[in-house]
C-alpha positions in Angstrom: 34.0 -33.9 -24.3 31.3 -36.2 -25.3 29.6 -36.4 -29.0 27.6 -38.1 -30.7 28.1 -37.9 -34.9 25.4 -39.0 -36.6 24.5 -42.4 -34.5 21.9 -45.0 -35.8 20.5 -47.6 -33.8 17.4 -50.2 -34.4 16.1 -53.3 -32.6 14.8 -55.7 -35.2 12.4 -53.5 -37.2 12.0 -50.8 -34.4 14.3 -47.5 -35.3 15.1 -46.3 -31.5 18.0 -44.0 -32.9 18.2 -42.1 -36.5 21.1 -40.1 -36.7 21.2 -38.2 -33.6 23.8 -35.3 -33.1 24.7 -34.6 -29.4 27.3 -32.9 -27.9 28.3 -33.0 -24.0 30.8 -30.4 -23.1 33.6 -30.6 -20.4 32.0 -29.2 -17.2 28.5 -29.0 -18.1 25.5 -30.7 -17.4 23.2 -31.4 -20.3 20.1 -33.1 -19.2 18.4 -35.5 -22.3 14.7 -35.1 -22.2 12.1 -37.3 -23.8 9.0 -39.6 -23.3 9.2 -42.9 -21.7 10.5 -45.5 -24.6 12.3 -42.8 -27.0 15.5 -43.8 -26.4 17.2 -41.7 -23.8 18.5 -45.0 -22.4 20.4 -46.2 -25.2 21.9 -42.9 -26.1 23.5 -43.0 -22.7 24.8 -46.7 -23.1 26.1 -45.7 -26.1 28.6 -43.3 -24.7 30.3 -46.4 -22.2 30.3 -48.7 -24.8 27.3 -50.8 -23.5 25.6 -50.3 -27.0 27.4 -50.0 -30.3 25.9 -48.2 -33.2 24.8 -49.4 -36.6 26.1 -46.3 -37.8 27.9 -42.9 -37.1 30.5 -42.3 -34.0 30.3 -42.1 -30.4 33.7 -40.3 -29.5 34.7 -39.7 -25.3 38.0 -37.5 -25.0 38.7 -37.7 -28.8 38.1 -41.5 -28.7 36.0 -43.4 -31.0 34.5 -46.1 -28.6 33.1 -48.6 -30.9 36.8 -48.9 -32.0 38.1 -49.2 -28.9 39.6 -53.0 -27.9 38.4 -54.5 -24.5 41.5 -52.8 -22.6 41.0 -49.7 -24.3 37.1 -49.5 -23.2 37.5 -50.7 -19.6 40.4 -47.8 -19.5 38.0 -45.1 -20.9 34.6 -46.8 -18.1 37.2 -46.0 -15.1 36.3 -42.6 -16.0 32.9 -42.3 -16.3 30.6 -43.1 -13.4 27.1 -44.7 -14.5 24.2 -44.3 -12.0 21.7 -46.8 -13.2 17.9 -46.1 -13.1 16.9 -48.8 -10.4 20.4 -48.4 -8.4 21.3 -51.7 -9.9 22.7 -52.9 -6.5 24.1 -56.3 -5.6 21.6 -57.5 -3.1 24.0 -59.9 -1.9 26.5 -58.2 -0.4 26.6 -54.8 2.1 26.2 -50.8 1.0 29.9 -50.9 1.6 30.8 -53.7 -0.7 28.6 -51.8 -3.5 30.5 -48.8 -3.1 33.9 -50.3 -3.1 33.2 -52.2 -6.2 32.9 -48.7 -8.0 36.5 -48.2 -7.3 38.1 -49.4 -10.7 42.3 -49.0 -10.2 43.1 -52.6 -9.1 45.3 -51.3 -6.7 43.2 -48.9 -4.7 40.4 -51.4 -4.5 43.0 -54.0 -2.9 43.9 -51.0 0.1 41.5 -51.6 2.5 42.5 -48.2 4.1 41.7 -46.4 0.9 38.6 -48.4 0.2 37.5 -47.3 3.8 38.1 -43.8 3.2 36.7 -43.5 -0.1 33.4 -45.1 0.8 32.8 -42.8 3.8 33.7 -39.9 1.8 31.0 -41.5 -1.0 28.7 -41.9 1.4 28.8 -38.5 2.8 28.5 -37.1 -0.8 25.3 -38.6 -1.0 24.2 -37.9 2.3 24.0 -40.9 4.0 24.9 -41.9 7.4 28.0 -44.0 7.8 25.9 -46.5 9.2 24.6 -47.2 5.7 27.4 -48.6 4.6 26.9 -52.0 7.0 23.0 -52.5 5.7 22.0 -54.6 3.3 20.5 -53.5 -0.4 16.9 -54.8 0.8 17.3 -52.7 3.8 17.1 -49.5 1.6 14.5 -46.9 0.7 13.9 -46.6 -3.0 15.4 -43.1 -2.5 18.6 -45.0 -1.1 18.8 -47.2 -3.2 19.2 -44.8 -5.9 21.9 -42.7 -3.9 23.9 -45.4 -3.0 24.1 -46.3 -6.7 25.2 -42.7 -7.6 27.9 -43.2 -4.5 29.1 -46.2 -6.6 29.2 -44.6 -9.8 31.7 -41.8 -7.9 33.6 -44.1 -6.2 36.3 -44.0 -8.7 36.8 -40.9 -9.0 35.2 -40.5 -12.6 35.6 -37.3 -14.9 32.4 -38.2 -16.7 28.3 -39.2 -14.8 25.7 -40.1 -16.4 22.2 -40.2 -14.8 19.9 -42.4 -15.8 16.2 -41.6 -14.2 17.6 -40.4 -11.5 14.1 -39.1 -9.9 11.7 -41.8 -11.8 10.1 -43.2 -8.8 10.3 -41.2 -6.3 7.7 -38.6 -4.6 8.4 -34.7 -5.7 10.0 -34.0 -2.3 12.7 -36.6 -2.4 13.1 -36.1 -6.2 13.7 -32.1 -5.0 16.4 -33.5 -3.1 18.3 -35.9 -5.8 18.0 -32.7 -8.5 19.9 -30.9 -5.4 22.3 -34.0 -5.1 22.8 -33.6 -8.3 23.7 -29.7 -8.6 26.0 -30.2 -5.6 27.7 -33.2 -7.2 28.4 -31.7 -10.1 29.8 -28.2 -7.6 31.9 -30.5 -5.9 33.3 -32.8 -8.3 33.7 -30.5 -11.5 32.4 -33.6 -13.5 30.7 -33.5 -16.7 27.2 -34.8 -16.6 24.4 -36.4 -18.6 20.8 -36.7 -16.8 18.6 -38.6 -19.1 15.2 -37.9 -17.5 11.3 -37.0 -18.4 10.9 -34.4 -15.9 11.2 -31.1 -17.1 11.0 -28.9 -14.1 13.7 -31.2 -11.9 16.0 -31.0 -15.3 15.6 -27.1 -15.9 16.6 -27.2 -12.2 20.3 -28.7 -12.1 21.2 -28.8 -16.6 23.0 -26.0 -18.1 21.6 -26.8 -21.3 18.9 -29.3 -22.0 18.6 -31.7 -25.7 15.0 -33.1 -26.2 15.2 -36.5 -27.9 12.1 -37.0 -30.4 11.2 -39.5 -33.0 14.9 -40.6 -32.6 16.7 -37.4 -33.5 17.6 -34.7 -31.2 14.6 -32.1 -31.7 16.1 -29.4 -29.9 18.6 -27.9 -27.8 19.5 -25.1 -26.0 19.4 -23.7 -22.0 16.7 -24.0 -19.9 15.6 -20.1 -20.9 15.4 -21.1 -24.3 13.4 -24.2 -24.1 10.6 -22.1 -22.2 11.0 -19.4 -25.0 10.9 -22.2 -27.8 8.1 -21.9 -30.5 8.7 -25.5 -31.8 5.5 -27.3 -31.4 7.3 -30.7 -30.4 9.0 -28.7 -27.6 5.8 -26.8 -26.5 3.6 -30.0 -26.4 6.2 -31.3 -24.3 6.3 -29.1 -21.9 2.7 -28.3 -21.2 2.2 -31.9 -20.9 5.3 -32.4 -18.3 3.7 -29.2 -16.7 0.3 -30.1 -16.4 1.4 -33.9 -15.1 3.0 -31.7 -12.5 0.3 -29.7 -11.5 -2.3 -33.2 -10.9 0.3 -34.6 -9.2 0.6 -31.9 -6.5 
């Protein structure tokens, strides 16, 4: 389980987080909805310890993680896989070496036999070709990039995934195809999720419950039924506006 107690955050004079309650269940997948620049980002670097709070708790598995020592936190990242909004690939070495570098035991990364079998296992995850793994990052499609980075973040066999943007950037067929990546993933994996996104129909799509992020404090939260049903202004401004962004783009 994953929650968030109360968790302040600011940058200078600029309040990003302001007490925000959110709580991630094992086996679900909440997707965290909200404008560009609200904020959605830094919640989800709180949870691995990327970000610590000015105030409340970030707890993972009953653990407070701004507490936790270096060992402690590295311990409790081999068990959450992060798939990072641009892919956040190392252009200098191969698909394969990407993966591999998302296996975190010490001991399985130094098997070359496992290594091999765990990336091509990765890679068909994803769906990519086994013949990805020899290209180089520059070689990739935006789209690829971004599934070879979830192929990282999986690599170590994680119980936790967060999602940051998964479809920001991509055309609404291939975004169609990373919601289904996702659902299957998730299927497959039994892993407990977090998709921070903007895009209301691909997160009503693949989230059992969804948490809409507003003015720094969660505004709302509930299952995708209950979002569509909401008479909350906030949440009905925001989802004629995702709709409507929709509907030009097509």
């Amino acid at each position: 389980m994953i929650e968030l107690r109360g968790v302040r955050k600011r940058f200078e004079r600029h309040v990003v987080l302001d007490g925000v309650d959110f709580t991630v269940n094992d086996g679900e997948t909440v997707a965290l909805l909200g404008p560009s620049g609200t904020g959605k980002s830094v919640l989800l670097k709180h949870i691995i310890g990327l970000i610590r709070p000015d105030a409340g708790d970030v707890r993972v598995d009953g653990l407070s993680v701004p507490q936790l020592g270096r060992t402690e936190l590295a311990a409790l990242r081999r068990r959450v896989g992060y798939a990072f909004q641009t892919g956040a690939l190392f252009d200098s070495v191969s698909v394969f070496e990407n993966i591999r570098l998302g296996i975190g035991d010490d001991s399985c990364y130094r098997n070359a036999g496992y290594c091999r079998d765990r990336v091509a296992e990765c890679l068909r995850l994803v769906n990519l070709p086994q013949e990805a793994g020899r290209l180089m990052p520059i070689e990739l499609s935006g789209g690829m990039r971004k599934r070879v980075g979830i192929a990282r973040a999986i690599a170590g066999n994680p119980k936790y995934l967060l999602y940051d943007e998964p479809t920001s950037g991509l055309d609404p067929v291939n975004a169609d195809v990373m919601d289904a990546l996702i659902g299957r993933l998730q299927q497959e994996l039994k892993v407990t999720s977090v998709v921070v996104s903007h895009d209301v129909r691909g997160s009503f799509r693949v989230a059992n419950r969804i948490a809409l992020l507003h003015q720094g404090r969660i505004r709302a939260v509930g299952t995708p039924e209950d979002f569509m049903a909401a008479k909350d202004s906030v949440v009905r401004e925001f989802l004629e506006r995702d709709f409507q962004a929709a509907e030009a783009e097509e």
